[in-house]
C-alpha positions in Angstrom: 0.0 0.0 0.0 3.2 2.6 0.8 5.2 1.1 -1.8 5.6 2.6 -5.5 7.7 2.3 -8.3 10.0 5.5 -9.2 10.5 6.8 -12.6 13.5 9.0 -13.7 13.9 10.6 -16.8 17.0 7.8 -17.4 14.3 5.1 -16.9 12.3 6.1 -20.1 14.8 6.5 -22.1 16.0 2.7 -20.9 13.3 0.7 -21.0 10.0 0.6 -23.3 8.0 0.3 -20.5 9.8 3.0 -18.1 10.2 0.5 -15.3 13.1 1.1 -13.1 12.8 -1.7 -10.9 12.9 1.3 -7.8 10.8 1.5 -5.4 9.8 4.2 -2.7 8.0 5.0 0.4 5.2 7.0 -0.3 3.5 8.0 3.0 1.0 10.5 1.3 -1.6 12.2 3.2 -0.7 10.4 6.3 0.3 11.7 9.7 3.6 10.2 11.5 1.0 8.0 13.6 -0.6 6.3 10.5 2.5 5.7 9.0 3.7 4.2 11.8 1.5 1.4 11.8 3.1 0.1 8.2 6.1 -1.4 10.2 8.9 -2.1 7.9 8.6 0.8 5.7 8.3 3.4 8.4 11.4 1.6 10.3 13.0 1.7 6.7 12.5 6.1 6.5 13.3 6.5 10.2 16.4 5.5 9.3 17.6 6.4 5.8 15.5 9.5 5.6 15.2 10.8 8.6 18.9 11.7 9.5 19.6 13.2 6.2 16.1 15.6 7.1 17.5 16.4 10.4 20.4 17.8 8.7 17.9 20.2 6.6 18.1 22.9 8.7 16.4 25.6 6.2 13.5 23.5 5.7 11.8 22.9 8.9 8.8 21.7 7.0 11.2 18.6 5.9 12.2 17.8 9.2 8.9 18.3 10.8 7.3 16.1 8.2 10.2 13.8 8.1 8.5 10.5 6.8 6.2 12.4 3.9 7.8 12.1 0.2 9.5 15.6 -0.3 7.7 16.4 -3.8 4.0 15.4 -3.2 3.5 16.5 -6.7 -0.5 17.2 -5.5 -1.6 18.6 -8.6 -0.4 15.7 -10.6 -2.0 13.2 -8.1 -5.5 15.2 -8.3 -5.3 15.1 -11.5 -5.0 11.3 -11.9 -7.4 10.8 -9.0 -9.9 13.0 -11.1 -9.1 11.0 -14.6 -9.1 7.5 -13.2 -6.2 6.8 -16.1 -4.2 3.8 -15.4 -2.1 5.1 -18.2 -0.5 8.3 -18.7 2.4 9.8 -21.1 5.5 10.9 -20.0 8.4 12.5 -21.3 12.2 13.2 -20.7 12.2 16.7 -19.5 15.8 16.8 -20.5 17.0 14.1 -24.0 18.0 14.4 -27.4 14.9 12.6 -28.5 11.6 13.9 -26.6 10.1 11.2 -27.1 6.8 10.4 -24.7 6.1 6.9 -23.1 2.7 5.2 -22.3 3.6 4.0 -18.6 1.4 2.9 -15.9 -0.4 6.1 -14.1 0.6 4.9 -10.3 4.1 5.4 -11.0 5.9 7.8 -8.7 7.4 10.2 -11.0 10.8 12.2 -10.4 11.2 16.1 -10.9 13.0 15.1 -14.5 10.1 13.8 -16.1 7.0 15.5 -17.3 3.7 13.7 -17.2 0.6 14.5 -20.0 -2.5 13.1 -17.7 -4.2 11.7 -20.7 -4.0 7.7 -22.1 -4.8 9.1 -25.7 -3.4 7.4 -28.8 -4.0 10.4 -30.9 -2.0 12.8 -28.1 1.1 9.9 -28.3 1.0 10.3 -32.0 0.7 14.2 -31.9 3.3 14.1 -28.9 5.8 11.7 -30.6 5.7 13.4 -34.1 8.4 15.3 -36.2 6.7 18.5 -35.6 5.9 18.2 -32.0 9.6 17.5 -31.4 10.7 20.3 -33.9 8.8 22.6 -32.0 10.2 21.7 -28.3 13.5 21.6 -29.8 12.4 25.3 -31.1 10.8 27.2 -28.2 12.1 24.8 -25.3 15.5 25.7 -24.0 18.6 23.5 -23.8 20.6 21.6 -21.5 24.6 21.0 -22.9 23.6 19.2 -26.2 19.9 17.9 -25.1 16.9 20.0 -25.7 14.9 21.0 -22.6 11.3 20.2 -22.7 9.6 23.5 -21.1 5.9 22.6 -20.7 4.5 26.0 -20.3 6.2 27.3 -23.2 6.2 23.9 -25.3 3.4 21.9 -24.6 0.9 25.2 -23.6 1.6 26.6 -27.2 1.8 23.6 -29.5 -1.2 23.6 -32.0 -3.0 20.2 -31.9 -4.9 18.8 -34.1 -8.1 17.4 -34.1 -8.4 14.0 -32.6 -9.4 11.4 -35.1 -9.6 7.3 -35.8 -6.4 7.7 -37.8 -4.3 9.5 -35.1 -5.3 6.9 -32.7 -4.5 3.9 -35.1 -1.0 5.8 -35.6 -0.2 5.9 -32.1 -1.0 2.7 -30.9 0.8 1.4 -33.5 3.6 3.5 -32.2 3.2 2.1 -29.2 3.0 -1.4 -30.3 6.1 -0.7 -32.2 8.1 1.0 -29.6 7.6 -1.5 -27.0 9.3 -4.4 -29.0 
């Protein structure tokens, strides 16, 4: 129930499924006293996390809330909760290719990764096309030699176009394809 898997931007670029095979205590909306009661884990934090959070001496937030997940990322988990996707895309923040990936929705994503809340086959096609890319690559910024996907400059200004049977065919089959 506390345990989920962790995503980096490294792990979608690795694996066609964007499983990392690493996993992380994820306490969310509980106090210290319900956590407690999930044994292991808690005995797990209390002793990796919370020494490094004691050291945090500018955040007393961190070290109050020592056994809570640092980025709660509660807009992203509204926005699941409120979509019931067990799919979503997600993208590389930072890579040569910007390329998105259909991975499960109860994934615990890191800061480097940017998350569409949508399961859409036409979005993957639109997201994973030539001009989609061109235009991150275009009015995203840049990293050393990687293009940096900006979402409110890249995704909030990319013209879409109209969802239709043929954009969905295309991006399952980009899916499909991908995944082998």
């Amino acid at each position: 129930e506390v345990l989920r898997e962790f995503a980096g931007g490294e792990h979608l670029t690795e694996d066609p499924r964007g499983h990392s095979g690493e996993w992380v205590v994820d306490f969310f909306g509980m106090s210290e006293q319900q956590a407690r009661a999930y044994s292991e884990p808690y005995e797990w934090v209390r002793e990796k996390v919370l020494p490094h959070r004691q050291r945090l001496l500018k955040k007393p937030k961190l070290q109050r809330e020592w056994w809570l997940y640092e980025r709660n990322a509660l807009n992203l988990r509204n926005a699941l909760r409120a979509n019931d996707l067990s799919h979503v895309l997600a993208i590389t923040l930072t890579s040569k290719t910007l390329m998105p990936l259909r991975i499960a929705s109860n994934i615990l994503f890191s800061h480097s990764v940017g998350v569409f809340v949508t399961d859409s086959y036409c979005d993957q096609a639109v997201y994973s096309s030539a001009v989609h890319q061109l235009w991150a690559t275009r009015h995203g910024s840049s990293l050393r030699n990687d293009a940096r996907y900006t979402p409110s400059v890249v995704f909030g200004t990319l013209p879409r176009p109209h969802p239709t049977t043929r954009l969905s065919s295309i991006g399952m089959i980009l899916d499909e394809e991908r995944r082998e």
